[in-house]
C-alpha positions in Angstrom: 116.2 111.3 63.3 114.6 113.4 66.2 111.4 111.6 68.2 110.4 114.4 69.4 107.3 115.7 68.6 105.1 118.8 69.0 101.0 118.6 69.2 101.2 114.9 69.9 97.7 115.4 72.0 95.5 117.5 69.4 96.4 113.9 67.0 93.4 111.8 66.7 94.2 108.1 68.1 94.7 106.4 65.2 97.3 108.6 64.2 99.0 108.7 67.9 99.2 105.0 67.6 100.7 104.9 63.9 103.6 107.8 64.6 104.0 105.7 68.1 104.5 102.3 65.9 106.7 104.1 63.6 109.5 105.6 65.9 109.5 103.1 68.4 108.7 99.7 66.5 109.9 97.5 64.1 107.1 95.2 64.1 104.9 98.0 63.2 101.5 95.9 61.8 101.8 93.8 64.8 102.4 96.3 67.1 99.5 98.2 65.9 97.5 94.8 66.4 98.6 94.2 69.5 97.3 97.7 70.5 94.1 97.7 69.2 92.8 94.0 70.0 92.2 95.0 73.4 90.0 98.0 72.5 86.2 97.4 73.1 83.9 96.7 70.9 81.5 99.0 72.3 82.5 102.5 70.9 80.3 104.1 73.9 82.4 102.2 76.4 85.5 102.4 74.5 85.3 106.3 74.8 84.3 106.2 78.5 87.9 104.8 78.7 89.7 106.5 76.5 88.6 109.9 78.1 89.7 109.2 81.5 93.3 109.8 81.2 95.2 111.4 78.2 96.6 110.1 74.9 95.0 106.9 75.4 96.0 104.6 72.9 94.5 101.2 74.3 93.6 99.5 77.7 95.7 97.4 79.8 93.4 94.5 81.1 94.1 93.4 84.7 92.4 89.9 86.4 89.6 91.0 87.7 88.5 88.1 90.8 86.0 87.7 93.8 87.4 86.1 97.0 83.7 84.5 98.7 82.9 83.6 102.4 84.2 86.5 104.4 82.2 87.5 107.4 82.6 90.7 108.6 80.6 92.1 111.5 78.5 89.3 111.1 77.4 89.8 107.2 78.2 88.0 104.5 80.4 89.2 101.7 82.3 88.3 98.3 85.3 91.0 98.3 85.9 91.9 94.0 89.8 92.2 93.9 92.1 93.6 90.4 95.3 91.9 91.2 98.0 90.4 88.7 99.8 88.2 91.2 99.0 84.6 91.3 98.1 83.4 94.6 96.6 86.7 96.4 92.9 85.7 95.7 93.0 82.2 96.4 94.8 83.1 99.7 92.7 85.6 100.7 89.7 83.5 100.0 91.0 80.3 101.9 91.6 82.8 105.0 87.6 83.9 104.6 86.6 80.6 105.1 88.7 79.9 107.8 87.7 82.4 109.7 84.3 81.9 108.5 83.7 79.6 111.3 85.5 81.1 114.1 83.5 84.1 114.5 84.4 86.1 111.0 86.7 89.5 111.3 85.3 92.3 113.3 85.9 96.0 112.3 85.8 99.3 114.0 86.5 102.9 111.9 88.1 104.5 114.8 88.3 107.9 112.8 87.4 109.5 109.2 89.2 113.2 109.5 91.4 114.7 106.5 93.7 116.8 106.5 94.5 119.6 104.2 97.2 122.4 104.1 98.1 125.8 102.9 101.9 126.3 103.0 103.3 129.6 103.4 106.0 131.5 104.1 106.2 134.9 106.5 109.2 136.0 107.8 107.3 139.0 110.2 106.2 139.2 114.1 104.8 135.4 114.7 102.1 137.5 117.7 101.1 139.7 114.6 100.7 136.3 112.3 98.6 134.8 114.9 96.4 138.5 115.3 96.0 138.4 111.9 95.2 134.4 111.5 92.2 135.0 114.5 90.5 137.7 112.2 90.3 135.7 109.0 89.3 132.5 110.6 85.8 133.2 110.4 86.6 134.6 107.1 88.1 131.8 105.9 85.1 129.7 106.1 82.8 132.3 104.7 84.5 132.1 101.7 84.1 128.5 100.9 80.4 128.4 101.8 79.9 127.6 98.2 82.1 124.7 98.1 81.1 123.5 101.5 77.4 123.6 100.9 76.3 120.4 99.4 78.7 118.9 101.4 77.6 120.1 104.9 73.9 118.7 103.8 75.7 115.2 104.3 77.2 115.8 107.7 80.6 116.9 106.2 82.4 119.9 105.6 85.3 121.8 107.3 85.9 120.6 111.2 89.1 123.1 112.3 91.3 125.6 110.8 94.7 126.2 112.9 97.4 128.2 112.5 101.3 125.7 112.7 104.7 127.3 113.5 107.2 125.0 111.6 109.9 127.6 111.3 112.0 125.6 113.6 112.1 122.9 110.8 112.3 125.7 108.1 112.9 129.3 108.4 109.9 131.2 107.8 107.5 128.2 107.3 103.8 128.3 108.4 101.0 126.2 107.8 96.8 126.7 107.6 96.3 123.0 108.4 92.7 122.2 107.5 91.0 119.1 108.8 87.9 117.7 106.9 84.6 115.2 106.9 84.1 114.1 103.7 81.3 111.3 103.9 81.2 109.0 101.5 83.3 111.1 98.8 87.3 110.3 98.9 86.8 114.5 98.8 90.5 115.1 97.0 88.8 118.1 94.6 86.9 119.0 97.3 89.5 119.5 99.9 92.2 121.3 97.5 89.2 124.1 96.3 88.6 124.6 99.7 92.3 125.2 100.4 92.8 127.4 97.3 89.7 129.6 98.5 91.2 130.2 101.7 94.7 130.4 100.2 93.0 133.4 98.5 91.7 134.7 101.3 94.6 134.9 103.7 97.5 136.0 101.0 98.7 139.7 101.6 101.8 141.4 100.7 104.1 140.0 103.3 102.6 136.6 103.6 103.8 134.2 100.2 101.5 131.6 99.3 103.5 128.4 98.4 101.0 125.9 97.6 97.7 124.6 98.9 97.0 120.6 98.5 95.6 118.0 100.5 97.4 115.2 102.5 97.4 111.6 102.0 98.9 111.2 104.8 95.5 110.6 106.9 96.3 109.4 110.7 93.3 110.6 111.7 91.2 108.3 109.4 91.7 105.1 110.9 90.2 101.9 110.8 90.5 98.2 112.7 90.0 94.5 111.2 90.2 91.6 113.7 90.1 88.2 113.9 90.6 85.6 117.4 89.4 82.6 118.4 90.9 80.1 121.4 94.1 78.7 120.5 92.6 75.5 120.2 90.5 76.1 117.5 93.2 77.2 114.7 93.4 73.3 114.3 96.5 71.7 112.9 98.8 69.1 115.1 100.1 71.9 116.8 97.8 75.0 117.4 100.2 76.0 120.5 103.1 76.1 118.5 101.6 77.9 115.3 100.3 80.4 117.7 103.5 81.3 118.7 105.6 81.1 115.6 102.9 83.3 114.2 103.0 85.8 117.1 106.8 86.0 116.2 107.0 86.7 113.3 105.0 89.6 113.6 107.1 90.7 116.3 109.7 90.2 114.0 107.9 92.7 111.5 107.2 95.5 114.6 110.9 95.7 115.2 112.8 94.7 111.8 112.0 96.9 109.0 113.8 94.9 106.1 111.4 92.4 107.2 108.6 95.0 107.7 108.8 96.4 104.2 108.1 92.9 102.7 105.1 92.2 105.4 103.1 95.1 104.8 103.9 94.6 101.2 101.7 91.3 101.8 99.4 93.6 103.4 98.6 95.6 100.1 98.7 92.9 98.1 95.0 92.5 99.4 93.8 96.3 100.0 95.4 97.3 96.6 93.3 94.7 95.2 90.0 96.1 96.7 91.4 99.7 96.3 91.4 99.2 92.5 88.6 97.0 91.8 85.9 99.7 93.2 87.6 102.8 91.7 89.5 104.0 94.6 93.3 106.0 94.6 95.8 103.1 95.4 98.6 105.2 95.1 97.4 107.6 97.9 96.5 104.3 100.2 100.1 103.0 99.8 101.7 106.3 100.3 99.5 106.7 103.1 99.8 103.6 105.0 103.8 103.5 104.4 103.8 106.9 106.4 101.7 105.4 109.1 103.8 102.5 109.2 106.8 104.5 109.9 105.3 107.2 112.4 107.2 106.2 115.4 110.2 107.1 113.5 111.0 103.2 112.7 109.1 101.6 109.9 107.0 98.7 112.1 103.9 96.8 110.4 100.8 97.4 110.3 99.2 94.0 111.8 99.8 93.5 115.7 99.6 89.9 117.4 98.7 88.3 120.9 99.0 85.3 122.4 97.4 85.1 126.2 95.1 83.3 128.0 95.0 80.7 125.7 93.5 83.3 123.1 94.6 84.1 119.9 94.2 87.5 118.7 95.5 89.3 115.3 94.5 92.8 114.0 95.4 95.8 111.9 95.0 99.7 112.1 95.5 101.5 109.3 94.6 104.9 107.7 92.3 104.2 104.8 91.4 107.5 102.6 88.7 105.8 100.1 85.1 107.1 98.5 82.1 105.3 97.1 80.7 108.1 95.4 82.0 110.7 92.6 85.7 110.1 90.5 85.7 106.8 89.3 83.8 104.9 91.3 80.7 106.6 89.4 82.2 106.3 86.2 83.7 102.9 85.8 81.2 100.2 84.8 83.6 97.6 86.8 83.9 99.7 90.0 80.2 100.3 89.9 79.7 96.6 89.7 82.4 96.0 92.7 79.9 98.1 94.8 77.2 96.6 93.8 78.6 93.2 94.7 79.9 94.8 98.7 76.0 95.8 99.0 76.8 99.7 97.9 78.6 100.0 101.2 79.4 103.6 102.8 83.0 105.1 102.8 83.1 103.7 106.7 82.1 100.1 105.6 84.7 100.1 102.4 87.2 101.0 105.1 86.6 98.1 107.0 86.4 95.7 104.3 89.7 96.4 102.7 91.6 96.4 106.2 89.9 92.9 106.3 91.3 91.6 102.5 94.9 93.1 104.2 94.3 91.3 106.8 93.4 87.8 105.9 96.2 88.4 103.4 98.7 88.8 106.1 96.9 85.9 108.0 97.6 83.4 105.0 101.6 84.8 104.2 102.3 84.4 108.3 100.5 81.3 107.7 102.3 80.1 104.8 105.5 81.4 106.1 105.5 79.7 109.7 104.1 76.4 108.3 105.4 75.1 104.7 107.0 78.3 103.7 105.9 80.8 101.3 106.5 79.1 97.8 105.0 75.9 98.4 101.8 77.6 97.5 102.8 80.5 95.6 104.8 78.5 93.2 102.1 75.7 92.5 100.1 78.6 91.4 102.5 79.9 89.3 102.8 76.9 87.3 100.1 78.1 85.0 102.0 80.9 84.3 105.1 79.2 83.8 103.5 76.8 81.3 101.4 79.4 79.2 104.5 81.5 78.8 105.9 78.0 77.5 102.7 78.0 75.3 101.3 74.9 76.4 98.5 73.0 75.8 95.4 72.2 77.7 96.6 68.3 77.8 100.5 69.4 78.6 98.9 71.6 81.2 97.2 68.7 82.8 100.2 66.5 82.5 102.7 68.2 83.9 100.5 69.6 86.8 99.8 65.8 87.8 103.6 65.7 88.1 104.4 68.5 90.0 101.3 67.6 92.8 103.7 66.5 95.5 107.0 68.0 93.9 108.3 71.8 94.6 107.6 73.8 91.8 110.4 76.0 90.1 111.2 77.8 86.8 114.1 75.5 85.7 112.1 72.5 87.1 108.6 73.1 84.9 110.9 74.2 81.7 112.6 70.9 81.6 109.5 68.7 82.5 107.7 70.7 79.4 111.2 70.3 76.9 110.6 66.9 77.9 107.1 66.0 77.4 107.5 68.1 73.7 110.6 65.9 73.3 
């Protein structure tokens, strides 16, 4: 029997849920149980949610943790993070307090420009293009006055408007590329109305408009996190030694991209975390900071170490795209309460304080990696996992994490300890 359905958005929830349980379920009560024990219990709120994407059925609850005692540029801060995988907050909070008191991280935004683009195609005189491009340039600002407005009362708005030849790359292929301030805004509708206006405004008969849309690829908006203190001072029975097994293996990750791939993954694990808990666009931050990673034409990480003069010194730059006002940072009642907890901190200072949770997540992998290895600690807190898939008990829990203090922790290893203790 065809699934297939027409109207399926003008249905009313209920009904969405009940044809859903019906062609795709056989455990349809439960199904539909499953689905609606996570609605709210607030209606308001429950409609707030429902009307941010379409044909919402339910939510899909994520942890939702704070990582305390990071110090950055001297302030104090508890970083909210939305995370599934075990380990990532507890690392990144252990890392916080080790740097805590060895001068915290430091941050710098090098750089806040967007970019934006109109793609077209001409296949004319390029010295009548470039005629033509010089007498709507003024133009092409006048007509997004409107749009620009509020904006340029913040210190934003449109910063250059330049013509780019990339018929070499594609015959016929031009470019208005459009760089932008946008303050404190992430600036994604604002950016792409601008385009569209000027797209409008430069289209003639021999000139075809292909699309106009913004770039997440942001090079230009760049920030710094670091962290160093004299070798000495990392502690450990051999701070000389760490120092340079760590400085490896990020060398290891500038020059080795299988390995690259998984260490900037590590990366994300804490900015994705930040990203989502306040509201912000983590797939344009991945996609963006992928492309950075790989600008030199070799994918290379993000974080960068040295060893000298008996100082250690780690640090990341990294184009960060994010907003603290407008979208869902105004709408969410969690992301408001993540900015809330960071002090309502401007676009700049949310830059700089998910490059830090990056960061100290990198520090603590490198860490783990160059030391015990990375399961030791990842693994011990996956045990709870492990055992509430197993459906244990608070006591069993207790019992079988006693056992596995000193003791690698695998699958296999926790199954048959719990089989056991059942038996």
């Amino acid at each position: 029997m065809p699934k297939v359905i027409s109207g399926f958005s003008k249905l009313s929830k209920e009904d969405k849920i009940d044809w859903l349980a019906k062609n795709f379920f056989n455990n349809q009560n439960e199904t539909i149980n499953v689905i609606k024990q996570y609605w709210n219990d607030n209606s308001k709120l429950q409609q707030l949610h429902d009307d941010f994407i379409e044909n919402t059925i339910t939510n899909f609850y994520m942890p939702y943790g704070i990582a305390p005692n990071f110090i950055i540029n001297n302030k104090e801060y508890v970083i909210p993070m939305v995370v599934e995988e075990s380990s990532v907050v507890a690392a990144a909070a252990l890392v916080a307090k080790f740097w805590s008191t060895r001068g915290g991280f430091k941050t710098t935004v090098i750089s806040t420009t967007k970019i934006g683009q109109v793609h077209f195609m001409f296949a004319g005189d390029k010295k009548e293009l470039t005629s033509y491009f010089n007498e709507q340039k003024s133009k092409l600002r006048e007509v997004t006055s409107s749009i620009t407005k509020n904006m340029e009362k913040r210190g934003g708005g449109i910063l250059d408007i330049e013509l780019i030849d990339k018929t070499k790359q594609l015959d016929n292929y031009y470019q208005l590329h459009v760089t932008f301030e946008t303050k404190d805004s992430m600036g994604a509708n604002f950016i792409n109305s601008c385009l569209e206006a000027m797209a409008n405004q430069f289209k003639r008969h021999d000139i075809e408009i292909v699309m106009s849309i913004l770039s997440n690829y942001v090079p230009e908006c760049i920030v710094k996190s670091e962290v160093s203190c004299l070798i000495s001072d990392l502690g450990g029975e051999n701070p000389e030694k760490f120092a340079k097994k760590f400085e490896q293996a990020v060398k290891i990750a500038e020059i080795e991209p299988y390995r690259a791939v998984t260490h900037n993954k590590g990366i994300m694990n804490g900015i994705d975390a930040v990203v989502l808990a306040t509201g912000n666009d983590f797939r344009a931050i991945e996609a963006g900071a992928h492309a950075y990673a790989s600008k030199g034409g070799c994918y290379k990480s993000l974080t960068h170490c040295e060893v000298k003069n008996g100082v250690f010194k780690f640090w990341i730059e990294i184009p960060l795209a994010v907003g603290t006002v407008g979208g869902l940072t105004a709408l969410h009642p969690m992301a408001k309460l993540s900015l809330d907890m960071l002090n309502r901190p401007s676009a700049r200072e949310l830059m700089e304080i998910m490059a830090t949770a990056g960061l100290a997540q990198n520090f603590a992998a490198l860490r783990a990696l160059t030391t015990k290895g990375i399961q030791h600690g990842h693994m011990k807190m996956h045990l709870m996992n492990i055992l509430n898939q197993l459906g244990a008990t608070a006591e069993e829990k207790n019992t079988i994490a006693k056992k596995f203090e000193n003791v690698t922790v695998s699958h296999s290893a926790v199954v048959e300890a719990f089989n056991k203790l059942r038996e």
